[in-house]
C-alpha positions in Angstrom: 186.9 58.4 142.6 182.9 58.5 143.9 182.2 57.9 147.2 179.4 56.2 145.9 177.1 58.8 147.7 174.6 60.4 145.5 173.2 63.8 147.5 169.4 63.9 147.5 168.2 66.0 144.7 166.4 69.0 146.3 162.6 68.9 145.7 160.4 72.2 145.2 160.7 74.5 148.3 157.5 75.1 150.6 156.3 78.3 150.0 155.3 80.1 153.4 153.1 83.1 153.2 153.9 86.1 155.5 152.1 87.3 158.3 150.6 90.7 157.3 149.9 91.7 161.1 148.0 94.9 159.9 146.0 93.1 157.6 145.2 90.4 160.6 144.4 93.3 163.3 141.9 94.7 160.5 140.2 91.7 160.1 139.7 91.7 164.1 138.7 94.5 164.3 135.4 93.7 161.7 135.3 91.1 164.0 134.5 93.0 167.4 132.6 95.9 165.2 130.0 93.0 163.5 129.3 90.5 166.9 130.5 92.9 169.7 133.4 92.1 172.2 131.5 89.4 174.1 129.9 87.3 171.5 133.5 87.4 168.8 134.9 84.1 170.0 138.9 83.2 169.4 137.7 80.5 167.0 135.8 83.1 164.6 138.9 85.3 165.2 141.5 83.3 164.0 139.2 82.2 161.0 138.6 85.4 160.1 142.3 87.3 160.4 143.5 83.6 158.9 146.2 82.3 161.4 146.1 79.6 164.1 145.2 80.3 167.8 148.8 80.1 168.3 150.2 82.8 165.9 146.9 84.8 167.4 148.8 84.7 171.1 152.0 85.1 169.7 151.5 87.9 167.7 148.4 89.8 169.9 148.5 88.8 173.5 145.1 87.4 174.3 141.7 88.3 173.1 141.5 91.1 175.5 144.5 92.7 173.9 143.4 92.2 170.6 140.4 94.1 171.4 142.5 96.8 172.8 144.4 97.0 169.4 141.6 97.0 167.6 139.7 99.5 169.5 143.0 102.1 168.9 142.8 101.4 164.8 139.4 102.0 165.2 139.8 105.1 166.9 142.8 105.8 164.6 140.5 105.4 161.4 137.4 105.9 162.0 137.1 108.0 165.4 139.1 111.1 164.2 136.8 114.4 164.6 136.7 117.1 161.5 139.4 120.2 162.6 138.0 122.4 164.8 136.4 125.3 163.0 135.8 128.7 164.6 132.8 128.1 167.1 131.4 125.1 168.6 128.3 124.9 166.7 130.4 124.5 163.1 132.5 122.0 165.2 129.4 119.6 166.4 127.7 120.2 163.3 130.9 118.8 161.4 131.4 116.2 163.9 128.1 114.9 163.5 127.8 114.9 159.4 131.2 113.1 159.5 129.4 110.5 161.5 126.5 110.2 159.7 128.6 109.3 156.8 131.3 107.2 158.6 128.4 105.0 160.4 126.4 104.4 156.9 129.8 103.9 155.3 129.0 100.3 152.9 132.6 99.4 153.5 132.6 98.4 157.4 130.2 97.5 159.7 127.9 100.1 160.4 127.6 102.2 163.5 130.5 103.0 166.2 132.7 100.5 167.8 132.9 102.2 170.5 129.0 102.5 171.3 128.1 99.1 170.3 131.0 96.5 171.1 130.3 95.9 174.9 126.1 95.9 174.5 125.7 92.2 175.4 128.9 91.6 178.2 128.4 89.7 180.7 129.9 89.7 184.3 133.4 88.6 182.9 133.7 91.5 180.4 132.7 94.1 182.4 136.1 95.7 182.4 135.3 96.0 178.4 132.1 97.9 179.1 133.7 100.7 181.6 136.6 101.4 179.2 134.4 102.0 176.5 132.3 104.0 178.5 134.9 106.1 179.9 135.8 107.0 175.9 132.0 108.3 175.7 132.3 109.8 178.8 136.0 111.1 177.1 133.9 112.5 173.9 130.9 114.2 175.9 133.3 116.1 178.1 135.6 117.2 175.2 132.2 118.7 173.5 130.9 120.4 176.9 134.6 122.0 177.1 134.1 123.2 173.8 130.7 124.6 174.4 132.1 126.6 177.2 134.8 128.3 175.3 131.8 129.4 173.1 130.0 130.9 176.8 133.4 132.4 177.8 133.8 133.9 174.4 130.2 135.4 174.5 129.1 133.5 171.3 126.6 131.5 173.5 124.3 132.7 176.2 125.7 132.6 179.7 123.1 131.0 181.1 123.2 127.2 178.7 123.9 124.5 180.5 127.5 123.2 179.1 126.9 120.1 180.2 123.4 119.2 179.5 124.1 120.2 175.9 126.7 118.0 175.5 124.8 115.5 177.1 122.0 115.9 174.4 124.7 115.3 171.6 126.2 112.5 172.9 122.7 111.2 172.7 121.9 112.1 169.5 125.4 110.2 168.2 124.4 107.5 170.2 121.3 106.8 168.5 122.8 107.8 165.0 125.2 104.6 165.2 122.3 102.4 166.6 119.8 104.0 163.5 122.8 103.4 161.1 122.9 99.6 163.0 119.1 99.1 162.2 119.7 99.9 158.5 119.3 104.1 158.0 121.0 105.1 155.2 123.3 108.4 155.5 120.6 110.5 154.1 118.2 109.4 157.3 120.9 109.9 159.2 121.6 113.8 157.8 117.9 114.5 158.5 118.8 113.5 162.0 121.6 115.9 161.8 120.0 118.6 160.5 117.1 118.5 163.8 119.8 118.5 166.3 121.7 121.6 164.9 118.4 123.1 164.9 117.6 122.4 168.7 121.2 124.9 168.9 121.1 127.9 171.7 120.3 130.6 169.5 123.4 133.2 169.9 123.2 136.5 172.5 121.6 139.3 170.9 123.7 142.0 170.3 122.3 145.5 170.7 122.5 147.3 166.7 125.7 150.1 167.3 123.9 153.9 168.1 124.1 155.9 164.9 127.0 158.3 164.3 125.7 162.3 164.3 126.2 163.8 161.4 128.8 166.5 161.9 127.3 170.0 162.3 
């Protein structure tokens, strides 16, 4: 016998479309390389990695951690130098054609992150600005270390200055990403390239070996 009940026919079920965090973080990260850290608000964020404000706190922290994240992909997939060769000229030389081509690269943004994400912070941000200085500061030490290895090992003259080298090509990849920013295409950039390998400490001469006397 029915109860008389009739159970509700089930209707079509909602389809809900999973959260790809990688593909979010990515998106953030286009974010902070195209306006910089100060100007990417949470409203362009969220329209751009396509979730609510919510799911964007839930998932990342605030916008200062999402920065952080994104700043480590970045340095994950973009920032990784060429393997170290055998001297420190073939590994700045490397370093810097890998640049050139990263920083004219049609597929992202152009220039470095890392350079250009904290140009226009204000008072609020300036905690943004010293970390990514600090991974300059990072970068230009790791190169004078390696140009000293070259000094120690006698493959550069003792008297170059370490640092003030390194200095000089921290500048020159400093002005690469901003050149790549206003629109130089990798072959500009290679030209830069090629100049600052040429401003390079030439390499201690090395007195020719005295001739061996012919035996008698």
């Amino acid at each position: 016998m029915s109860s008389g009940h009739t159970p509700a026919a089930s209707g079509p079920k909602r389809s809900r479309r999973a959260f790809d965090r990688d593909k979010a973080l990515a998106a953030a990260l286009r974010e902070f390389w195209t306006h910089g850290y100060e100007t990417t608000s949470v409203a362009s964020l969220t329209a751009a990695m396509g979730i609510n404000p919510p799911s964007l706190y839930a998932a990342f922290g605030d916008k200062r951690q999402l920065f952080d994240e994104a700043v480590r992909l970045y340095v994950r997939t973009h920032g990784a130098p060429p393997p170290p060769g055998p001297e420190a000229r073939t590994d700045i030389a490397a370093m810097l054609r890998h640049l050139a081509a990263d920083y004219t690269d049609p597929s992202h943004p152009p220039g470095c992150l890392i350079i250009t994400a904290a140009t226009n912070c204000g008072p609020g941000s300036q905690d943004v600005k010293a970390e990514l200085r600090e991974m300059r500061e990072a970068t230009k030490a790791s190169i004078a270390n390696r140009i000293r290895a070259d000094i120690d090992a006698g493959l550069l003259p003792a008297h170059v200055d370490a640092d003030g080298l390194a200095a000089f090509y921290a500048a020159v990849i400093q002005g690469m990403s901003q050149q790549a920013c206003d629109g130089a295409g990798r072959e500009a950039l290679d030209r830069v390239v090629d100049a600052a390998m040429a401003a390079w400490p030439q390499a201690p001469h090395k007195p020719a070996p005295a001739p061996v006397p012919d035996a008698a």
